[in-house]
matplotlib code that plots the C-alpha trace (Angstrom):
import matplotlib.pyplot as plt

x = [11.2, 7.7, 4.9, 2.9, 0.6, 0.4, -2.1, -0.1, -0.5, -3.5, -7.4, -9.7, -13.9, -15.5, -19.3, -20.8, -18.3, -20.6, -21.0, -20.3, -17.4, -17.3, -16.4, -13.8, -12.7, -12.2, -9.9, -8.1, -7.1, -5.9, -3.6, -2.0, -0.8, -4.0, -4.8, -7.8, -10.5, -14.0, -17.0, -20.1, -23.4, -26.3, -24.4, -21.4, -19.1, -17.6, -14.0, -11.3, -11.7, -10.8, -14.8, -17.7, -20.6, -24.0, -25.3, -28.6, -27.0, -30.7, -31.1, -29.5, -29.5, -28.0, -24.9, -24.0, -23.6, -21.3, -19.7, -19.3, -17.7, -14.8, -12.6, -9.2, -7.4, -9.0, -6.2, -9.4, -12.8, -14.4, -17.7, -19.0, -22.1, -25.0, -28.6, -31.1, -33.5, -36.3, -34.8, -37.1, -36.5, -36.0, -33.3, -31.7, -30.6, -30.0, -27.4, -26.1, -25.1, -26.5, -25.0, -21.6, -21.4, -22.7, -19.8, -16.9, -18.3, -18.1, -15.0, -13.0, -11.5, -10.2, -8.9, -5.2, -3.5, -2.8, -5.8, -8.9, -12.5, -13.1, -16.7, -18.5, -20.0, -21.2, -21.4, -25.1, -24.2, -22.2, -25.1, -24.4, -23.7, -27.4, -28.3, -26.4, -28.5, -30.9, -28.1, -26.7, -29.7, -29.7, -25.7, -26.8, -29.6, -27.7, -30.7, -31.1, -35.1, -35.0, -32.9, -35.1, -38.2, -36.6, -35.4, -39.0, -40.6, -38.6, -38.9, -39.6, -35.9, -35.3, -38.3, -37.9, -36.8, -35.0, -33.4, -34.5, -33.7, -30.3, -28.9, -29.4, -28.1, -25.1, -25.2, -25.1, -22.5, -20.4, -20.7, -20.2, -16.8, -15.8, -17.0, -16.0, -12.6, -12.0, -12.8, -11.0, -7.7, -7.3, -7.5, -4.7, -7.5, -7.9, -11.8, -12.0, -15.1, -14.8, -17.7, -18.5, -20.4, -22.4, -21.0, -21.2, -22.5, -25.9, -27.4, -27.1, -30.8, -32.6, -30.5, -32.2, -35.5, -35.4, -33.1, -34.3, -32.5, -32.2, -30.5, -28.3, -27.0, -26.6, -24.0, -22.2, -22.1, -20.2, -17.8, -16.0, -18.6, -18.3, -19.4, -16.5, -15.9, -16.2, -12.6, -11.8, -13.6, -12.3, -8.5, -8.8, -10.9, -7.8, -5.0, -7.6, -7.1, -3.4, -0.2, 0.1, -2.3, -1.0, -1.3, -4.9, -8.3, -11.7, -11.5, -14.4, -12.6, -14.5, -14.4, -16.4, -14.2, -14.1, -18.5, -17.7, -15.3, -16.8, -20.1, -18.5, -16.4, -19.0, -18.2, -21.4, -23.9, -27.1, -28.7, -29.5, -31.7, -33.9]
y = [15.0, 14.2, 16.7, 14.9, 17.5, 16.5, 14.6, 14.1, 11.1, 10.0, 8.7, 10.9, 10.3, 13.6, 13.7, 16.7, 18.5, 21.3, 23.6, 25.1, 22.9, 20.2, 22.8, 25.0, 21.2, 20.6, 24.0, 22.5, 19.6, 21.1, 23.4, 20.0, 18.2, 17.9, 14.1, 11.9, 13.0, 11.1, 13.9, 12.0, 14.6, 15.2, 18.0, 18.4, 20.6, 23.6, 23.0, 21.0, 16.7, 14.3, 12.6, 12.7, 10.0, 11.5, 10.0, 10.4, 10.0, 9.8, 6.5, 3.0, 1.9, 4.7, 4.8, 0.6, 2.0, 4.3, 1.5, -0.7, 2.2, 3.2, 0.4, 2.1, 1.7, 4.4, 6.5, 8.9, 9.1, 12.4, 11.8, 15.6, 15.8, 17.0, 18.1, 20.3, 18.6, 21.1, 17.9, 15.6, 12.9, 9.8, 12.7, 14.0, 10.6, 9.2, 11.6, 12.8, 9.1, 6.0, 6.9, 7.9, 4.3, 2.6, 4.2, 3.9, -0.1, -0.3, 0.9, -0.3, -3.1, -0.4, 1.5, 1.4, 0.5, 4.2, 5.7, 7.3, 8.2, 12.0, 12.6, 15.9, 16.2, 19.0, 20.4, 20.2, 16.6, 17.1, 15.6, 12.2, 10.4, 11.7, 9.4, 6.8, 3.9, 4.9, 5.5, 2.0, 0.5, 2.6, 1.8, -1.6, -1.7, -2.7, -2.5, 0.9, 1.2, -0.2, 2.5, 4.7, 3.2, 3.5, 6.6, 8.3, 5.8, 7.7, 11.2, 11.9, 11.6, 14.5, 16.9, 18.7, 22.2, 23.6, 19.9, 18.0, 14.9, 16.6, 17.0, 13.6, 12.7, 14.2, 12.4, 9.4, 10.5, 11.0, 7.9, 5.6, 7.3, 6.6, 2.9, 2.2, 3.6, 0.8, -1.9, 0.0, 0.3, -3.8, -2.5, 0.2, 2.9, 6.1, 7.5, 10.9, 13.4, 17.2, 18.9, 22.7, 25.3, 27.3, 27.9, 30.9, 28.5, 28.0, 25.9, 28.3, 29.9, 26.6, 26.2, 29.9, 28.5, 25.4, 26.9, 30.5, 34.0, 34.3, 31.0, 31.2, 34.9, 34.1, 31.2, 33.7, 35.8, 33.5, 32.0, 35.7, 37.6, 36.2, 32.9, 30.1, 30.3, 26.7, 27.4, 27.1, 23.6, 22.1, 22.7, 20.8, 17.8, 18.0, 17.6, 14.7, 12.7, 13.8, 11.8, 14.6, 12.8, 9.1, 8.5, 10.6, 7.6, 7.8, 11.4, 13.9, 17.2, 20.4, 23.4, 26.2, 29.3, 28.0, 28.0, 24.5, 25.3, 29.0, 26.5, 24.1, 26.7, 28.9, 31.4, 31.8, 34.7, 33.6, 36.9, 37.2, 33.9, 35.3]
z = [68.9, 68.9, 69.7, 72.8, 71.6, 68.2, 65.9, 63.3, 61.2, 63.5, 62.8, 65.0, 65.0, 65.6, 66.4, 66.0, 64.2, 62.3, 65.0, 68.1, 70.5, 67.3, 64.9, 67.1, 68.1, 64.2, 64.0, 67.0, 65.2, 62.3, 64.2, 65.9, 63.1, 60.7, 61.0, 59.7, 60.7, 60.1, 61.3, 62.0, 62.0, 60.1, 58.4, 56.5, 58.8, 57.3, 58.9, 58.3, 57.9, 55.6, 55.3, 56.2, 57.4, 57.4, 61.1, 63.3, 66.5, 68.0, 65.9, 66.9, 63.4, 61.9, 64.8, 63.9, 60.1, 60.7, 63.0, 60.1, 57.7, 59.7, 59.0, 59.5, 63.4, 65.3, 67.9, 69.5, 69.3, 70.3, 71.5, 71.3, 69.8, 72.0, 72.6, 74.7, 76.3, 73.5, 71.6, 73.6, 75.9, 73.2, 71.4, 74.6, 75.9, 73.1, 71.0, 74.4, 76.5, 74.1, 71.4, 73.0, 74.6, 71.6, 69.3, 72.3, 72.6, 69.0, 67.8, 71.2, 69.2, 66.4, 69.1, 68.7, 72.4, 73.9, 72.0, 73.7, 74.2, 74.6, 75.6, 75.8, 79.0, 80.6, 84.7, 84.4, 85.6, 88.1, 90.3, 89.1, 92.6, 94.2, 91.3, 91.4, 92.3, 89.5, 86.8, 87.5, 86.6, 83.4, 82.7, 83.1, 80.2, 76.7, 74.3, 73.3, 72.9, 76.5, 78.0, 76.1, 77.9, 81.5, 80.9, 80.0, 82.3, 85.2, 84.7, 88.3, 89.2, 86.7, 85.7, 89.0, 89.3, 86.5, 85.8, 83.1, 80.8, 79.6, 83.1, 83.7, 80.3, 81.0, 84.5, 82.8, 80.3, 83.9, 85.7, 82.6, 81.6, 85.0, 85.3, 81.5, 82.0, 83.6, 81.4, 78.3, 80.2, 79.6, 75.6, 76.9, 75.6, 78.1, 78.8, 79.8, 79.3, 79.5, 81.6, 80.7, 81.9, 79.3, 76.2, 74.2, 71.3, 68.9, 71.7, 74.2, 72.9, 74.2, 77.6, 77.6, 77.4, 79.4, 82.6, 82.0, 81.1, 84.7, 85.9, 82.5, 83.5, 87.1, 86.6, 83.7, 86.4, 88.9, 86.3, 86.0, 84.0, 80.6, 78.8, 77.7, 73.8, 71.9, 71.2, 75.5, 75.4, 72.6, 73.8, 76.9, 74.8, 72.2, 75.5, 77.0, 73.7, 73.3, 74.2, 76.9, 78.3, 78.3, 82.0, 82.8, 82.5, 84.4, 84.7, 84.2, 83.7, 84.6, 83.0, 84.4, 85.5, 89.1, 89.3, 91.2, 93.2, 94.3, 95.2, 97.4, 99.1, 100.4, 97.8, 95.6, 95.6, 95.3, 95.6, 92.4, 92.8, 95.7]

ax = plt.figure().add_subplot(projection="3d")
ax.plot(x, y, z, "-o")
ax.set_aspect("equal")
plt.show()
C-alpha cells in the first residue's frame, strides 16, 4: 500500500533549502521516501537533494532562469525561502511574496494534476484582512519592479509600531495563497502556506533587532515557554504537500503553540508589555 505520507519517486522544488526550516525541510524529505529534489538558494545546502540551481530570489531575472531549467513534471513546489525586513524593502518583498508567485505562476503548467504549492508563511501576517483593500491592489500588480514601487511607495500602511515590510510581506504571502488557490484547483494543484511563530533559526538574531529582545521573548513566553525547532515547521509543510493532504487548498495553516488562539480567547498576558 502506498505511503500518503510518502515522496517517493516525486520532483519537489525547495527554495531556501541551506538553512534553518529549508534545511530541516530537506531532512524531512529524505526520511519520506527521498525524492527529486531541485534546491534553489544562493548556497549549496548541506542536506540531502539531487541538484542544485544557484537563484537570487530578490531578482526577477534570476527567478525566470531557474523557471526555464526545471524541465521535469513538478509534483510540489515548496516555496520557503524567506527574509527579515534588515534585508530591505526591494529584498523583503521580493524573496518573501514576488518571487513565491512568480515560481508557483511559472511552473503551474509542470505541476502534475494533484501536485502543490507549499509556501512559508509566517503569523507575523496574520493581519492580512485590516489590509485587504491595499493588498488587492498589490496582488493585482504583475510586473515585478512595479510591485516593488507600490510597495516602498506605501510604507505608511506598514512602518508603524513594531510592523514593518516583512509583516506585510507575509500578509501578502497570505491572501494570495488563498485567492490563488482557487485558480490552481482548475489545474487540480492544491495551495496551502504554513504560518509560524518564531523559530529557533539563524534569522531569529534580526527578528531580534527589528521586533526587539522584549517583544521576541514575550511571544516565546505565550507559546509554552520555548521557541518552535525548524524541524516542527518543516513537518507540517511536508504533510501540506503530501497525498495526506489531497483534499486540504486555500488554507493558511498556523503554527504557533496556541499564541493565536490564547489572543483571541482573552487568554494573553500582556504584562510583560506594560
Amino acid at each position: 500500500m502506498t505511503n500518503p505520507f510518502g515522496y517517493a519517486g516525486k520532483h519537489v522544488i525547495v527554495t531556501g533549502g541551506t538553512t534553518g526550516v529549508g534545511s530541516a525541510l530537506l531532512d524531512v524529505l529524505a526520511e519520506n521516501g527521498r525524492p527529486d529534489v531541485t534546491v534553489l538558494d544562493v548556497k549549496v545546502p548541506p542536506g540531502p537533494h539531487a541538484r542544485f540551481l544557484a537563484t537570487d530570489l530578490s531578482d526577477p531575472a534570476a527567478v525566470d532562469a531557474a523557471i526555464a531549467q526545471i524541465e521535469d513534471p513538478v509534483d510540489v513546489l515548496f516555496n520557503n525561502a524567506g527574509v527579515n525586513s534588515t534585508a530591505g524593502i526591494r529584498t523583503t518583498i521580493g524573496v518573501n511574496f514576488l518571487a513565491c508567485r512568480r515560481l508557483a505562476e511559472g511552473l503551474l503548467p509542470q505541476i502534475s494534476a494533484g501536485g502543490a504549492v507549499v509556501n512559508t508563511a509566517s503569523s507575523a501576517g496574520n493581519n492580512w484582512a485590516a489590509h485587504r483593500a491595499e493588498l488587492d491592489q498589490l496582488l493585482g500588480i504583475d510586473d515585478w519592479e512595479a510591485a516593488v514601487s507600490w510597495t516602498e511607495a506605501h510604507r505608511d500602511l506598514y512602518e508603524q509600531g513594531h510592523s514593518d515590510v516583512y509583516y506585510f510581506s507575509k500578509e501578502a504571502l497570505q491572501l494570495w495563497t488563498l485567492k490563488w488557490s482557487g485558480g490552481a484547483r482548475s489545474s487540480g494543484v492544491r495551495v496551502n502556506s504554513v504560518c509560524p511563530a518564531p523559530i529557533d533559526t539563524p534569522l531569529l538574531a534580526d527578528f531580534r533587532k527589528t521586533m526587539t529582545d522584549k517583544v521576541i521573548d514575550w511571544n516565546i513566553a505565550q507559546a509554552g515557554g520555548r521557541l518552535m525547532s525548524p524541524r516542527e515547521v518543516a513537518l507540517p509543510l511536508a504533510f501540506l504537500g503530501s497525498e495526506a493532504a489531497s483534499y486540504v487548498s486555500g488554507v493558511n495553516l498556523v503554527v504557533d503553540g496556541g499564541f493565536g488562539a490564547a489572543m483571541v480567547t482573552g487568554q494573553l498576558d500582556f504584562s510583560a508589555l506594560a
